[in-house]
N, C-alpha and C positions, 0 to 999 in steps of 0.2 A: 653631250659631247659628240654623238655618234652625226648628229645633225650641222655639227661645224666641221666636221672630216671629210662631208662629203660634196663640199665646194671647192675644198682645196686641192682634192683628185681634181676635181673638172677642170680648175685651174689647169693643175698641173698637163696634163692632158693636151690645153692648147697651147701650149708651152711654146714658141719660136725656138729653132738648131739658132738661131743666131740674130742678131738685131739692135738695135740700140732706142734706147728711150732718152729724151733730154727735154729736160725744165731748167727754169730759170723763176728765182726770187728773189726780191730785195735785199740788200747785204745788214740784213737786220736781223738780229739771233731769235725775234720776236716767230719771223717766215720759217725757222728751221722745221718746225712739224711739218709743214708742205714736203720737205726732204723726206725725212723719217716717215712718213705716212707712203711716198711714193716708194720709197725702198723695201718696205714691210710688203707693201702692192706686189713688187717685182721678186722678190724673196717666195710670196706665195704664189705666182705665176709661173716660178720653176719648181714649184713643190719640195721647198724647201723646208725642212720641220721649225717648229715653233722654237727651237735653240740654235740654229742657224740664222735665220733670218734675225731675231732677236741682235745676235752679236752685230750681224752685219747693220743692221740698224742704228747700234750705239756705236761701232766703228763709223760711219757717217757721220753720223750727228757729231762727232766729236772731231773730227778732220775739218768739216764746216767750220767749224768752233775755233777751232787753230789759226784759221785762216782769218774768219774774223777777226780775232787777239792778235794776230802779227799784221793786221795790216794799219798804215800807218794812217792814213784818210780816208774812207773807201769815196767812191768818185762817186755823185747824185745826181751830174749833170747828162748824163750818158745812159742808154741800155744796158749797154754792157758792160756795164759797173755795178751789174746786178751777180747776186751768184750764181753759175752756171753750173748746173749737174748733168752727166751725159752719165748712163747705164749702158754699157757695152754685152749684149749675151754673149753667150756660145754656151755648147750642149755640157759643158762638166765646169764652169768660169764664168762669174761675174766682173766687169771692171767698171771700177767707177771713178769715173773723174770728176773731180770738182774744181773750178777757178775760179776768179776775181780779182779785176782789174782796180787798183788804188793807186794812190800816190806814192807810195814805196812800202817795201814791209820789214819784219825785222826778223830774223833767221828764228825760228823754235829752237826751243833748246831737246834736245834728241835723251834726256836726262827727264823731261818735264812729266809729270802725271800723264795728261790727257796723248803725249806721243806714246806712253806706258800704255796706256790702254788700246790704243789702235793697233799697235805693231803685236800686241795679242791676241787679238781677236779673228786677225786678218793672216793673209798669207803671204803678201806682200804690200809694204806703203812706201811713198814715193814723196817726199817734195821737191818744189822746185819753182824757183821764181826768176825771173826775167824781165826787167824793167818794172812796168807800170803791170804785171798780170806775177802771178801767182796760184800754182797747180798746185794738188794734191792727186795720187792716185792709191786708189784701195783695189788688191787682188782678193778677191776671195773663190777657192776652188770648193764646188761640192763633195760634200763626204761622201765617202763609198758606200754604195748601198751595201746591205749585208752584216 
């Protein structure tokens, strides 16, 4: 164990005050581990403990997820009808936005499981849709050291 602690200091270490990371993968629930993988990345790039990054990872994965299920065609003609993930830093706040542009979507029910889990896990979530695109945002603040 002592041997995997001490990557995640280095990480932490080079940590950016602030910065944004964004990928983009195909609106196919097949790509969401490319999400999950890069979120668990930027989770241990702020040195965040293995039950932090953890939530924020299935708080993702599960917003992705939403979005998928509510949208109504997702667009294959277009890039940017792929899902878009932007990682927002800052020194104590992750935010994460997710979109995807389709042909319409259909409102989540704020009632649903998978909205149960996210609005738990997180410290603030967001949707919001606007013609042919469709956002989600996840707040998560670091816990206090100590």
């Amino acid at each position: 164990m002592e041997h995997e602690s001490r990557p995640m200091q280095a990480l932490s270490a080079l940590a950016p005050a602030t910065g944004a990371i964004a990928i983009s993968v195909p609106a196919d629930p097949d790509y969401l581990a490319v999400v999950r993988s890069a979120c668990a990345q930027v989770g241990a790039k702020l040195g965040w403990g293995l039950a932090e990054a953890s939530d924020l990872r299935l708080a993702v994965d599960e917003a992705c997820g939403l979005l998928l299920r509510h949208a109504i065609t997702a667009r294959s003609d277009e890039e940017d009808a792929n899902l878009q993930c932007r990682f927002t830093v800052s020194p104590s706040t992750l935010r994460v936005a997710v979109s995807l542009r389709a042909e319409g979507f259909t409102s989540p029910d704020t009632r649903d499981f998978g909205w149960t889990i996210v609005t738990a896990l997180v410290d603030d979530f967001t949707w919001n849709s606007d013609g042919p695109t469709a956002r989600v945002e996840i707040v998560k603040h670091r816990a206090a050291a100590g």
